[in-house]
C-alpha positions, 0 to 999 in steps of 0.5 A, spaced: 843 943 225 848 944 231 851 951 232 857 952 234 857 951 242 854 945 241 858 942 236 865 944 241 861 940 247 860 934 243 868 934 241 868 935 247 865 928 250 867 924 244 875 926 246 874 925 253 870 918 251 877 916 247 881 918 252 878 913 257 878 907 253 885 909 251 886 909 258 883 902 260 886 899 254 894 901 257 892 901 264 890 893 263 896 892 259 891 889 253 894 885 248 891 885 241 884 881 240 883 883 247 875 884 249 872 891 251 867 892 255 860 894 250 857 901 248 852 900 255 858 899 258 861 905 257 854 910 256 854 908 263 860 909 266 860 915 264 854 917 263 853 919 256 849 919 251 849 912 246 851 917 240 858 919 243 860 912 244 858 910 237 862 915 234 868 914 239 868 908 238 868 910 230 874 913 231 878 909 235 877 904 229 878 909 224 886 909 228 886 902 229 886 902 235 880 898 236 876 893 232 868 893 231 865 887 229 858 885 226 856 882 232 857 890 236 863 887 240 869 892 241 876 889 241 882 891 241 885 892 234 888 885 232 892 889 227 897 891 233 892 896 236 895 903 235 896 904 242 899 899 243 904 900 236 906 906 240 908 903 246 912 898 241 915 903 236 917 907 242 921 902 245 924 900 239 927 908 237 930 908 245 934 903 242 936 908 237 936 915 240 936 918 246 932 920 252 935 927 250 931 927 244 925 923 246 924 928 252 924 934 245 919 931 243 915 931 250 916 937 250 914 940 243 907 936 245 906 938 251 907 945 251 902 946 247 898 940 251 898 946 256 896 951 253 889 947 251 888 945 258 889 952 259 884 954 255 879 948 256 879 944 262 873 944 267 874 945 273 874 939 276 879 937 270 884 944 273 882 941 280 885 934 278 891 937 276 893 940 282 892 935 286 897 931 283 902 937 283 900 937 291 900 929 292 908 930 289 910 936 294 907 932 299 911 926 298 918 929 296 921 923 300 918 917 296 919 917 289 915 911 288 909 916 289 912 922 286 913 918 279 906 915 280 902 922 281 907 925 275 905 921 270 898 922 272 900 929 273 901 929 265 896 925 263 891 929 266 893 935 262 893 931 256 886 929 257 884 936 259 886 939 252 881 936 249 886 933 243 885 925 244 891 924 240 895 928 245 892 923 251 894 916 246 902 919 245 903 921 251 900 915 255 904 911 250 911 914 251 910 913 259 915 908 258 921 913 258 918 917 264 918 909 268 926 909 266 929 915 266 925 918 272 927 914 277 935 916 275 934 923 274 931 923 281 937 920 285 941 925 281 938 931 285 942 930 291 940 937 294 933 937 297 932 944 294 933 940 288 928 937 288 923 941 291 925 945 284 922 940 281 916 939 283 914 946 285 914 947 277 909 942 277 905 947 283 905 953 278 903 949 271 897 947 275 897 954 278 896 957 271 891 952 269 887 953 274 886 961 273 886 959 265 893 962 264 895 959 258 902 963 257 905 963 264 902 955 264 906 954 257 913 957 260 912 953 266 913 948 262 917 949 257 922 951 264 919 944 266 923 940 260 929 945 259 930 944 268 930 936 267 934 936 260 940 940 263 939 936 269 940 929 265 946 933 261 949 936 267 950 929 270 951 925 264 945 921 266 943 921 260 949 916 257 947 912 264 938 911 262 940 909 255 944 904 258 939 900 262 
């Protein structure tokens, strides 16, 4: 029977495992039906034990994110893929609601998404993170770059919090960060304003890395409220929802 550090790590492995073959399912753009790479595939990727895959693998049927077959073939759910249904459901609510309450809801996951990372990251994870809030500092006049480390900014922490569903809902509401992003960004006249924003970036990845759980959840709450206050300020909000 395993103690209770034992059974943490393989919580561990499993959630990483998830959150990679999520990862691979949106970064392909797989639709349903889609064929996946086998249990060997992944054990040696990332050189992990057949047990973790198989109970990934098990989970993630279990979320209908992927389905298993008798033949051990793994593909993508033919029911929609919950990924997928994610992505789906979201772009129908944009419909709806706003990017306000859309970055309400990103907020409230990761703040807390935040605070594990914090906690559980490893140190190549805190690493990882801080090298994307650098990459975006070090880019600050090119915004195709700066979204792209952004996004992997936030996904990274996603993952270092060891919650899989974190990283899946996360990963499924990039969409909104593609659209309202890029608005938000040419808002910001001021070069000061735009160093703002991305410094924040630095301190989250700040607080992460010395395992500042508490500074690193009001780095980011001031992360969501900065950009809420700017999309308002510059009825930017109106404008996203339009396109």
């Amino acid at each position: 029977m395993m103690n209770s550090n034992e059974l943490d790590h393989r919580r561990y492995l499993v959630s990483d495992t998830i959150c990679v073959i999520t990862e691979y399912i949106r970064e392909h753009d797989l639709p349903p039906g889609s064929e996946l790479p086998s249990e060997e595939y992944w054990v040696k990727e990332l050189n992990t034990s057949p047990c973790i895959v198989q109970e990934s693998f098990d989970l993630l049927a279990g979320l209908e994110i992927i389905d298993l077959s008798a033949d051990n073939s793994v593909s993508v759910s033919c029911f929609d893929g919950k990924e997928k249904q994610l992505s789906m459901m979201h772009n129908g609510l944009m419909r709806l609601v706003s990017f306000q309450q859309i970055y309400d809801i990103r907020k409230t996951i990761e703040v807390r998404a935040v605070v594990l990372a914090s906690l559980r990251r490893t140190t190549e994870e805190a690493l990882k993170i801080k090298y994307h809030a650098q990459r975006m500092l070090e880019n600050i006049d090119d915004p195709i770059v700066i979204i792209e480390h952004d996004i992997a900014f936030h996904l990274a922490i996603a993952k270092a919090s060891r919650n899989s569903i974190f990283a899946i809902i996360v990963g499924a509401l990039q969409s909104s960060s593609n659209q309202s992003w890029p608005i938000d960004w040419h808002g910001r006249s001021e070069i000061d304003c735009k160093r703002k924003m991305i410094e924040i970036h630095i301190r989250i990845a700040d607080a992460i890395e010395a395992g500042d759980s508490i500074e690193a959840s009001l780095c980011m709450a001031d992360h969501y409220n900065e950009i809420s206050e700017s999309l308002i300020k510059t009825n930017l909000v109106d404008k996203a929802n339009e396109n």
